[in-house]
C-alpha positions as CSV (number, residue, x, y, z in Angstrom):
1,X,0.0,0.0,0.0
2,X,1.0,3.6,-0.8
3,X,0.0,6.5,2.1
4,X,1.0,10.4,2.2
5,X,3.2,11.7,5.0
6,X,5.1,15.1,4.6
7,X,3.9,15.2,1.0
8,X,5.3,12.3,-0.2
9,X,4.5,9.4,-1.3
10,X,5.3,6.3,1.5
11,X,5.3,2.6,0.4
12,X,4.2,0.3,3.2
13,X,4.3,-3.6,2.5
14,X,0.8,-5.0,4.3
15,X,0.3,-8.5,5.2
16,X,-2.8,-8.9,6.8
17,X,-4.1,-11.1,9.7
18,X,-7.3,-13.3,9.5
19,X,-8.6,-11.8,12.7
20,X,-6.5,-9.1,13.6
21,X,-5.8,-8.1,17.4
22,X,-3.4,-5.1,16.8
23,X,-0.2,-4.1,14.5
24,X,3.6,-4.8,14.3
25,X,5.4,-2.1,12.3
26,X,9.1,-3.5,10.9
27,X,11.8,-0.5,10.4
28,X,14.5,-1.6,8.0
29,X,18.7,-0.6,8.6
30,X,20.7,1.4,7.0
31,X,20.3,1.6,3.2
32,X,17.8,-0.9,2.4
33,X,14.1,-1.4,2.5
34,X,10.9,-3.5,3.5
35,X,12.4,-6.5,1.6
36,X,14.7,-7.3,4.6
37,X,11.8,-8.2,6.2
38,X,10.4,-10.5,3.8
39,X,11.9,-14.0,5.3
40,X,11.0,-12.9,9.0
41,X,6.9,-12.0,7.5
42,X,7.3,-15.8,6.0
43,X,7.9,-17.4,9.6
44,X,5.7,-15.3,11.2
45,X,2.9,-16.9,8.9
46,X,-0.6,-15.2,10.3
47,X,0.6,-13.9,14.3
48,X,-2.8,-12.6,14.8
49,X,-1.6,-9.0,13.9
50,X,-1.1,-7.4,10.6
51,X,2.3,-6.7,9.8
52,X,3.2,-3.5,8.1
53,X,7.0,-3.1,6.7
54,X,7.3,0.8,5.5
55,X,10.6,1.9,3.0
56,X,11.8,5.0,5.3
57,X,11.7,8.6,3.5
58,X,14.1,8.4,0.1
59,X,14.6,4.3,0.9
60,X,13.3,1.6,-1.5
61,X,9.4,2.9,-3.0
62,X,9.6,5.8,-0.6
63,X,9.8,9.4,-1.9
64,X,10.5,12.7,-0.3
65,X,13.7,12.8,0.8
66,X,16.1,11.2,3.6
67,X,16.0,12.1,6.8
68,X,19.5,13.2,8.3
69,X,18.9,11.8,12.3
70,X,17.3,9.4,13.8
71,X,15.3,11.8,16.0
72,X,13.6,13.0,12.8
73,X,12.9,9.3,11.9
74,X,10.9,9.0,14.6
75,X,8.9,11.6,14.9
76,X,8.2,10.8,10.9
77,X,7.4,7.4,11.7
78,X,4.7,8.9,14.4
79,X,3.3,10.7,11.0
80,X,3.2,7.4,9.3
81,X,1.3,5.7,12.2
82,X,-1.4,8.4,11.8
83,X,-1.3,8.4,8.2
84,X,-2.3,4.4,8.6
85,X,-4.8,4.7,11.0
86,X,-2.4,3.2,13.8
87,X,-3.2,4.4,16.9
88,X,-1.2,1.4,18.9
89,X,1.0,-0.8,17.8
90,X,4.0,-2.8,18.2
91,X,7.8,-1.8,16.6
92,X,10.6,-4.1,15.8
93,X,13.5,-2.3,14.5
94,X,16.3,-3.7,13.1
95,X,20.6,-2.1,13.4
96,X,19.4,2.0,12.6
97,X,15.9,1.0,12.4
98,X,16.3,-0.2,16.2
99,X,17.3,3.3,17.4
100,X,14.5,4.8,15.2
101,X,12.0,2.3,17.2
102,X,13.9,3.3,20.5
103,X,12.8,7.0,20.1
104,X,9.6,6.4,18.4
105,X,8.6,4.3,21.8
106,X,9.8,7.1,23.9
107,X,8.5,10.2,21.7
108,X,5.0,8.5,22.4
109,X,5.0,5.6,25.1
110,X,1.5,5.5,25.3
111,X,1.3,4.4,21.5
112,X,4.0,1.5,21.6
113,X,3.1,-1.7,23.7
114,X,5.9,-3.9,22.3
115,X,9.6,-3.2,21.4
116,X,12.2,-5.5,20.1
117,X,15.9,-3.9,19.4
118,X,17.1,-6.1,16.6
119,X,21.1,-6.5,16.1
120,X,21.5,-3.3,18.1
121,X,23.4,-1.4,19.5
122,X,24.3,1.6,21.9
123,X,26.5,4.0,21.1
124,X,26.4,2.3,17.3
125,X,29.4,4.0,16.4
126,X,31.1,3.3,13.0
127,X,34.7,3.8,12.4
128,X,35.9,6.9,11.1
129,X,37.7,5.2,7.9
130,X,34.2,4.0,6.9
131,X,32.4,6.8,7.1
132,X,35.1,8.6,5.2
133,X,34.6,5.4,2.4
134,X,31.0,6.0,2.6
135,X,31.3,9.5,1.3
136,X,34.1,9.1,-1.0
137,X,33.4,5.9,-2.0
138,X,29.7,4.5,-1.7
139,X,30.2,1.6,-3.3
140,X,33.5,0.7,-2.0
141,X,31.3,0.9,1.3
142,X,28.4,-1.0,0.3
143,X,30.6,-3.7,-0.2
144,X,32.5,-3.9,3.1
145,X,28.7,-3.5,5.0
146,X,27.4,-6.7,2.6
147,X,30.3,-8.5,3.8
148,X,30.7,-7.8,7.3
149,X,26.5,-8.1,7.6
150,X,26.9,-12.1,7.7
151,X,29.0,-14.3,9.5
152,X,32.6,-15.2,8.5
153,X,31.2,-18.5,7.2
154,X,28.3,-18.0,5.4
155,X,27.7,-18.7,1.9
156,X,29.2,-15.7,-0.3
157,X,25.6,-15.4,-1.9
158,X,24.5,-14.6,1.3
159,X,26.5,-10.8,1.2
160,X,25.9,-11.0,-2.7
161,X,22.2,-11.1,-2.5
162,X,21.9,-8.1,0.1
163,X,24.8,-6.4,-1.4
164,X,22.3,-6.2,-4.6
165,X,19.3,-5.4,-2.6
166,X,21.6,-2.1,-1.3
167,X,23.0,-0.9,-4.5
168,X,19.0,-0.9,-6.1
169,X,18.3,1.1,-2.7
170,X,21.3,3.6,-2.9
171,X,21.2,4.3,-6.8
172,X,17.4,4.8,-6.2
173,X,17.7,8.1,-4.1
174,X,18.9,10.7,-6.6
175,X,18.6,13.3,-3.3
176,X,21.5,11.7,-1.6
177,X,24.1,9.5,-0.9
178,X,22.4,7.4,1.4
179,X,25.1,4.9,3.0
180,X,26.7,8.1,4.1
181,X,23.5,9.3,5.5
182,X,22.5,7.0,7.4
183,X,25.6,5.7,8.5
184,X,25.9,9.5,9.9
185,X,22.9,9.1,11.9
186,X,23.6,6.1,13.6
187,X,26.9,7.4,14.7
188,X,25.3,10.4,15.9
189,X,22.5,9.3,18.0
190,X,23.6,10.0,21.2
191,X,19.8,10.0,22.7
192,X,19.1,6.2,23.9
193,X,19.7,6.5,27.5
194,X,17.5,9.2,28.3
195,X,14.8,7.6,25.5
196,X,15.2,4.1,26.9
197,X,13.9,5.8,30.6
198,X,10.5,7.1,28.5
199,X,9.9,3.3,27.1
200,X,7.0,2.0,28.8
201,X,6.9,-0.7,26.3
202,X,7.8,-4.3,27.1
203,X,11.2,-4.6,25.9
204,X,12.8,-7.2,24.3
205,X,16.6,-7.6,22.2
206,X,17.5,-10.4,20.2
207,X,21.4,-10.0,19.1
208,X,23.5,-12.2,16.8
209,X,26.1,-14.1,18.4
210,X,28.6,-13.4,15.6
211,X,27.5,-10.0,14.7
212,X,30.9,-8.4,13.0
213,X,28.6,-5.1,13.1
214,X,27.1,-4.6,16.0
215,X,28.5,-7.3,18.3
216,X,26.1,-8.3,21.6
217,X,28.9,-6.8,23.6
218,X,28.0,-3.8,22.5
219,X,24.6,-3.9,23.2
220,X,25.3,-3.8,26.9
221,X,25.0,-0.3,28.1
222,X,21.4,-1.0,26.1
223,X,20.8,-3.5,28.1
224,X,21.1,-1.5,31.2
225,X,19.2,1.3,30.3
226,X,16.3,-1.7,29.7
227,X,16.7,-3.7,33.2
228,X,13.4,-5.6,32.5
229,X,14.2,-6.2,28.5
230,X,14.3,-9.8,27.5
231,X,17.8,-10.6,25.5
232,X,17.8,-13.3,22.9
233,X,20.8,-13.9,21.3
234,X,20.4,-16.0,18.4
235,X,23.3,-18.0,15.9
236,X,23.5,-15.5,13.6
237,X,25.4,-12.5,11.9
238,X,24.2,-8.7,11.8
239,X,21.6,-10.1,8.8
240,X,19.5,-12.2,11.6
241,X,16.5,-11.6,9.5
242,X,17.9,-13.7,6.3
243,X,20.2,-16.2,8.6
244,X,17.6,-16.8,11.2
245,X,14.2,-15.8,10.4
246,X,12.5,-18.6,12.6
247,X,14.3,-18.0,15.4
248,X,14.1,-14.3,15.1
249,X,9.8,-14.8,14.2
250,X,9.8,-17.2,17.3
251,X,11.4,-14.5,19.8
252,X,9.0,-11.7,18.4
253,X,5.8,-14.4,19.2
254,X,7.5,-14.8,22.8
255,X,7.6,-10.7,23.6
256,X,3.8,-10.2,22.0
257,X,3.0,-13.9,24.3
258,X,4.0,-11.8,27.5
């Protein structure tokens, strides 16, 4: 489905539940769009909720243009909530999509019931030498995110596939370079303590043991900001949605079971 926010025209990939008891809204990483979310939708089968997957401003289907910070993600992702006749729901947010959900939940606590931090991380720093590829070099720094996305041992097609899927996403946003962008905004964020203290959501992370991008190590100070968080951490790279999308479906159905 298509809907308006800002002007612009948002794309918002709907599955719908037989008998539908609220709604879980998926918020893709950095440079690509709702298809990351397509293997997790598969496990989830119908989890008694409908399931939307938006492209973010300037990502994927989306138009308008990118949003610089995270903060403004949020606060645009309130817009799309309204713009879908959302009034509650549930986020799951996935490496900068996580921090988006964070401050979405704690912008407006009173809309958010559930909230799962997926291969997250707090500070998500990334090193200066990448940054300074992603704005020299985009592709050069597509490539190195790809790789380091999986585990060491998985198959090559594994960081060929989603290296595609980022290349369509970056040459599709004529507005800007957006693996600089949004690699920008995660190293900026500098707002998760003090929004993790708003949450009122239940809480949940599930980490990737082998994560080369956002190790569960550095998760922790996430971790104590959200004492009562459930932490899953699953055998997996920073990709868990493509390496283990029933595992990762299964500890979604255990935070909306609680």
């Amino acid at each position: 489905m298509h809907c308006l926010v800002d002007g612009a025209a948002v794309h918002v990939e709907v599955r719908r539940a037989a008998s539908a008891s609220g709604a879980l809204v998926l918020l893709h990483g950095a440079c690509h769009d709702h298809r990351a979310w397509a293997p997790v939708c598969d496990a989830l089968g119908d989890c008694g909720v409908d399931v939307y997957a938006p492209d973010l401003p300037g990502h994927g289907a989306s138009g308008g243009g990118p949003l610089a910070d995270i903060g403004a993600q949020a606060s645009w992702l309130l817009r799309l909530l309204d713009a879908c006749g959302i009034e509650r729901c549930a986020l799951a947010g996935h490496s900068m999509g996580s921090l988006i959900a964070l401050h979405a939940a704690a912008l407006a606590p009173q809309r958010v019931t559930h909230l799962a931090l997926i291969g997250t991380a707090w500070p998500m720093k990334v090193s200066a030498r990448l940054l300074d590829l992603a704005r020299s070099q985009p592709d050069e720094a597509l490539q190195r995110v790809a790789a380091w996305s999986h585990r060491a041992d998985a198959p090559q097609a594994s960081a060929a596939h989603d290296l595609d899927v980022m290349r369509a996403v970056q040459q599709g946003c004529a507005a800007a370079n957006l693996i600089a962008l949004d690699l920008a905004a995660c190293d900026a964020y500098a707002d998760a303590a003090d929004s993790a203290a708003r949450v009122q959501a239940r809480s949940a992370l599930v980490l990737g043991a082998h994560d080369r991008m956002t190790p569960p190590a550095a998760a922790q100070a996430l971790q104590q900001a959200l004492p009562e968080a459930a932490v899953t951490v699953l055998d997996a790279g920073h990709d868990l949605m493509g390496e283990a999308p029933v595992e990762l479906a299964q500890a979604l159905r255990a935070l909306f079971a609680g």
